[in-house]
C-alpha positions in Angstrom: 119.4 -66.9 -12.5 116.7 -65.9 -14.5 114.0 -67.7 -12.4 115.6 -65.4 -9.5 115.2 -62.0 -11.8 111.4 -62.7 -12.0 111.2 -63.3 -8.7 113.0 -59.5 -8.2 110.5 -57.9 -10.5 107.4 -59.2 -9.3 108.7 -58.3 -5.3 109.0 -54.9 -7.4 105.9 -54.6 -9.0 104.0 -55.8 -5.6 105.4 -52.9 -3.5 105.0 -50.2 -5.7 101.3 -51.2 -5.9 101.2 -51.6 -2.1 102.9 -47.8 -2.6 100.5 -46.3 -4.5 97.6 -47.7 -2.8 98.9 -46.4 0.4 99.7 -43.1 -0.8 95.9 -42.3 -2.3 93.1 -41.4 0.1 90.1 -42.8 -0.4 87.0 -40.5 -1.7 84.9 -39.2 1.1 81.3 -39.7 1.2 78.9 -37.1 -0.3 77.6 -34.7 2.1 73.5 -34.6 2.0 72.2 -31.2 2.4 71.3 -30.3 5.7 67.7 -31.6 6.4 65.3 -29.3 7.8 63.4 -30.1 11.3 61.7 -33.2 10.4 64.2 -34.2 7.8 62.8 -32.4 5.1 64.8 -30.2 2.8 63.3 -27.1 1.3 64.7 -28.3 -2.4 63.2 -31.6 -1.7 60.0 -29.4 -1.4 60.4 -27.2 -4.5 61.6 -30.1 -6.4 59.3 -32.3 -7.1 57.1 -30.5 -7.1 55.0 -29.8 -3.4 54.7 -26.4 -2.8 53.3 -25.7 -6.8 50.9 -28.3 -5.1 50.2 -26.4 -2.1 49.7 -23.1 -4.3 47.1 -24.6 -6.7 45.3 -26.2 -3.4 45.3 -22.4 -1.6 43.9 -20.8 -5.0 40.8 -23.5 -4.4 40.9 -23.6 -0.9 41.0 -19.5 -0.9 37.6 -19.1 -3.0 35.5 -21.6 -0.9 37.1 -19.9 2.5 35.6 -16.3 0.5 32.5 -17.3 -0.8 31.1 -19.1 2.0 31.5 -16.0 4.0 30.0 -13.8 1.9 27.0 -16.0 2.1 26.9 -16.6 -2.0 25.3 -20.1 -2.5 25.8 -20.8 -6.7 29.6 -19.5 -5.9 30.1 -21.5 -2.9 28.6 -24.3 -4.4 31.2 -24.0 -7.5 34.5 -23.1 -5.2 33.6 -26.3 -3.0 33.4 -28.7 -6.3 36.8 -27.1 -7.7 38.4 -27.3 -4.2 37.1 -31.2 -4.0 38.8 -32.1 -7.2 42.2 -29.9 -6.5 42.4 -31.6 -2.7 42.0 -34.7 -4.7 44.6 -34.3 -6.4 47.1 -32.8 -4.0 46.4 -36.1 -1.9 46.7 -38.5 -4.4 50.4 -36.8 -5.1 51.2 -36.0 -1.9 49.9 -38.4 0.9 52.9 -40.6 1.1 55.7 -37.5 1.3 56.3 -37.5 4.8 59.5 -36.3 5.5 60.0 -38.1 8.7 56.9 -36.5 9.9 54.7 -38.6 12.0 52.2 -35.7 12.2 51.9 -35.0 8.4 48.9 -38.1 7.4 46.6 -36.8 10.8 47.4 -33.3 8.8 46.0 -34.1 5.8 43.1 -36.6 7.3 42.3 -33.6 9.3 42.0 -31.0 6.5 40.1 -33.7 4.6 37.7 -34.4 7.0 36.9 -30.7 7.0 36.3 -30.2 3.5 34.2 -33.2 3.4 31.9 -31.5 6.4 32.1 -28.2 4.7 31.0 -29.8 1.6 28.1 -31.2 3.2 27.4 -27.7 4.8 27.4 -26.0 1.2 24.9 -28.7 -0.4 22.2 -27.9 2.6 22.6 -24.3 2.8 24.9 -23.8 5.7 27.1 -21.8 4.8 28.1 -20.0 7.6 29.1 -23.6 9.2 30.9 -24.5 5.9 33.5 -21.1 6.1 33.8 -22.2 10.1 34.6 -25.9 9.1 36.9 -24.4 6.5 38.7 -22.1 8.4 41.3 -24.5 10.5 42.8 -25.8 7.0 44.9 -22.6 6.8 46.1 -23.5 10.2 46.7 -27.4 9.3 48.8 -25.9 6.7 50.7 -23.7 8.7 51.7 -26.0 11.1 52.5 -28.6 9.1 55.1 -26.6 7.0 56.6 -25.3 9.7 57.3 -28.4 11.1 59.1 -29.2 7.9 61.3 -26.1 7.2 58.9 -24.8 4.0 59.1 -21.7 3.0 55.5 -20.5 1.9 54.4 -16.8 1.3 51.0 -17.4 2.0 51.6 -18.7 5.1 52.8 -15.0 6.5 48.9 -13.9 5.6 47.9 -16.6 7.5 50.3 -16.0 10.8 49.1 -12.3 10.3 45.4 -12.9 10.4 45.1 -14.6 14.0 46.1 -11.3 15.5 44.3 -9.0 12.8 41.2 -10.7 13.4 41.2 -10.6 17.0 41.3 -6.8 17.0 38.6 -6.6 14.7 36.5 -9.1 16.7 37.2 -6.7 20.0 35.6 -3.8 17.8 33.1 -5.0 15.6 29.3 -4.8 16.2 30.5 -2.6 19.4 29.8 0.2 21.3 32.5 2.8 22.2 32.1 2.5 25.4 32.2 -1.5 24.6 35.2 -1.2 22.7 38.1 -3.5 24.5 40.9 -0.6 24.1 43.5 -2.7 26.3 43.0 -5.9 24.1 43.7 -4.1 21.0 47.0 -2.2 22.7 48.2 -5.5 23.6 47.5 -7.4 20.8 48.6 -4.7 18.2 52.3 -5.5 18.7 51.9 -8.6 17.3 49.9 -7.4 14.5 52.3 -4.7 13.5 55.4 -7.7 13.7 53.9 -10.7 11.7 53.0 -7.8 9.2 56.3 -6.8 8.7 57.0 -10.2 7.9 54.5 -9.9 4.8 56.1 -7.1 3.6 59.2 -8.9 4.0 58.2 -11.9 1.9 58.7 -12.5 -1.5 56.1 -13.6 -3.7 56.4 -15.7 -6.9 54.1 -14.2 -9.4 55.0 -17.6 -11.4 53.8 -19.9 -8.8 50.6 -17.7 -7.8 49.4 -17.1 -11.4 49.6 -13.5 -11.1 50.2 -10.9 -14.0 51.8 -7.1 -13.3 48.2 -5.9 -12.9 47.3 -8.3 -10.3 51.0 -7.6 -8.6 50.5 -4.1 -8.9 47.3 -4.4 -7.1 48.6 -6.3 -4.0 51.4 -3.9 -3.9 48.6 -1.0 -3.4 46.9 -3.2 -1.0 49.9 -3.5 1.1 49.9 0.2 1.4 46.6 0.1 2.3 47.1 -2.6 5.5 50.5 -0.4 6.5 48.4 2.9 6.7 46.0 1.5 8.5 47.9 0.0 11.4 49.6 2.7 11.4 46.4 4.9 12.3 45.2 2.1 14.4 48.4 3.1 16.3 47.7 6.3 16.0 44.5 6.3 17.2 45.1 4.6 20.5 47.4 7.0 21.4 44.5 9.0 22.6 41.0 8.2 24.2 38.5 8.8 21.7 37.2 5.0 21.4 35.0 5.8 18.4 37.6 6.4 16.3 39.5 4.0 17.7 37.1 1.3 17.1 37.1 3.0 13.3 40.7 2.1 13.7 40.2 -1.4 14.0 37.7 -2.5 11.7 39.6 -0.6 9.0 42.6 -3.0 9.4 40.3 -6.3 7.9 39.4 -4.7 4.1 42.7 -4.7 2.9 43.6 -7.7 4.4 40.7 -9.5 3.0 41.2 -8.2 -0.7 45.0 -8.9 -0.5 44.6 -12.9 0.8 41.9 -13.4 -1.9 43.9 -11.7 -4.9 46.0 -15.5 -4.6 42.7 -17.1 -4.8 41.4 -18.2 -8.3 37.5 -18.5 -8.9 36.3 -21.2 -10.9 33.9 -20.1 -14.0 30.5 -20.2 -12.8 27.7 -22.3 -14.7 25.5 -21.3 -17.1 22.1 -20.5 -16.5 19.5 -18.8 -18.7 18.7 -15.3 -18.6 16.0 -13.6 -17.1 14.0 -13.5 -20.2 14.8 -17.2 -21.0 17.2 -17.4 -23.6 20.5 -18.9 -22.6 23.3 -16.8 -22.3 25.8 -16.6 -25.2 28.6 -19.7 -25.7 31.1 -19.7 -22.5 29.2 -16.3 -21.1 27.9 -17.0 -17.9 25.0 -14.3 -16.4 26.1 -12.2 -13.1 24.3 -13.2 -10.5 21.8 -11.3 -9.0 21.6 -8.0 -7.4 25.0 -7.5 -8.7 27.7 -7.5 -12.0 30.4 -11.2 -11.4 33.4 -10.2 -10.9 35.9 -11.2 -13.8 37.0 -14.7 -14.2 38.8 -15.5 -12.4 39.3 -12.8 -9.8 37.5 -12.7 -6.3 35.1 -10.0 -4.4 37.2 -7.9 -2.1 35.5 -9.4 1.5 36.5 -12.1 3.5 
């Protein structure tokens, strides 16, 4: 009798186990965030740490892209060394994070390989040829976050150039009568729509280095672009084509000055004064024909 009463209890025990087992749903998986196009998420970017890696390389890459078109050898010479060691270090952290893409290692082989011939360019005196090797990086760049779903400010500057430059290019060093009127009318649409998308943007003064001065600065210098595709449009409502030609050229300045206010020049060298003596401890002499701009902050052409 008793064997048969442990018998009941354990039959007992066993389905109300079996029960409650039945009865609980099992946990479902954890959901990944969706990935962007390559697999990529843009926290996955911010988090460890890529894009503070892609702004330090643009505020290297930004005062070699300037300098070397300004034709300014001691400054190229000192953006190309600091945008050497920051590449070198944006590789050696980067290189492997592929996010699925089988495009991103050509990307950075590509930009390397153009920074090694622009290099070269600098140290004999090219520099015309350096600021043409250097100028497809920005496009590398580009690309290859917008493959991968990332979210860049700079990258609106650099979408807005292609079709700000062509209109200048249709003006400059032109006649009127030269003047390509119907190129600038078609291509001033897209002008006027990847600017709106800079003005759209949002820039992080943390990520870019910049103080409420140097923010209050590009904010002015945005005005300045708007008014003058704004006249641009203005003026091609008409047929004078000296003043539209004006037009365009006038759209590049502001342009220019705002992409290099994210660009950081490195301290130039010191080198003893004209009368010999060495310049005072951590003073370095403007260069010639002209006062340096201060440290850190770029010339207004590109």
């Amino acid at each position: 009798m008793k064997r048969w009463s442990l018998v009941t209890i354990a039959i007992t025990l066993l389905a109300l186990l079996i029960s409650g087992c039945a009865t609980q749903p099992p946990a479902p998986p954890a959901t990944p965030p969706p990935p962007g196009p390559t697999g990529m998420t843009a926290p996955d970017a911010a988090g460890n740490g890529l894009i503070k890696g892609m702004a330090a390389l643009d505020q290297a890459y930004i005062p070699a892209l300037v300098t070397t078109n300004q034709g300014k050898a001691a400054e190229s010479k000192a953006a190309m060394t600091a945008l050497n060691a920051q590449w070198q270090i944006f590789k050696q952290s980067f290189a492997n994070y592929r996010g699925q893409d089988p495009q991103w290692s050509k990307d950075l082989e590509s930009v390397e390989g153009s920074i090694k011939q622009a290099t070269a360019s600098v140290e004999a005196g090219k520099l015309t040829d350096a600021h043409a090797q250097l100028e497809p990086i920005r496009d590398t760049m580009v690309q290859l976050r917008k493959r991968n779903n990332i979210e860049y400010y700079i990258d609106r500057l650099n979408t807005f150039h292609e079709p700000m430059e062509a209109i200048f290019q249709l003006a400059d060093n032109k006649k009127p009568e030269e003047v390509n009127v119907e190129g600038i009318k078609t291509l001033l649409p897209k002008a006027k729509s990847t600017w709106q998308s800079v003005l759209d943007g949002t820039i992080d003064p943390v990520l870019f280095g910049l103080d409420q001065a140097q923010l209050d600065k590009i904010a002015g210098l945005k005005n300045q672009e708007t008014a003058a595709l704004s006249e641009l449009e203005k003026s091609l409502s008409g047929s004078d084509k000296a003043a539209i030609a004006k037009a365009a050229l006038a759209i590049k300045p502001p342009y220019s000055a705002l992409f290099a206010a994210f660009g950081k020049m490195p301290a130039m060298p010191a080198a003893p004064a004209a009368n010999g003596a060495a310049p005072a401890p951590g003073q370095a002499p403007p260069p010639a024909g002209g006062q340096a701009p201060p440290a850190g902050q770029l010339p207004a052409t590109h």
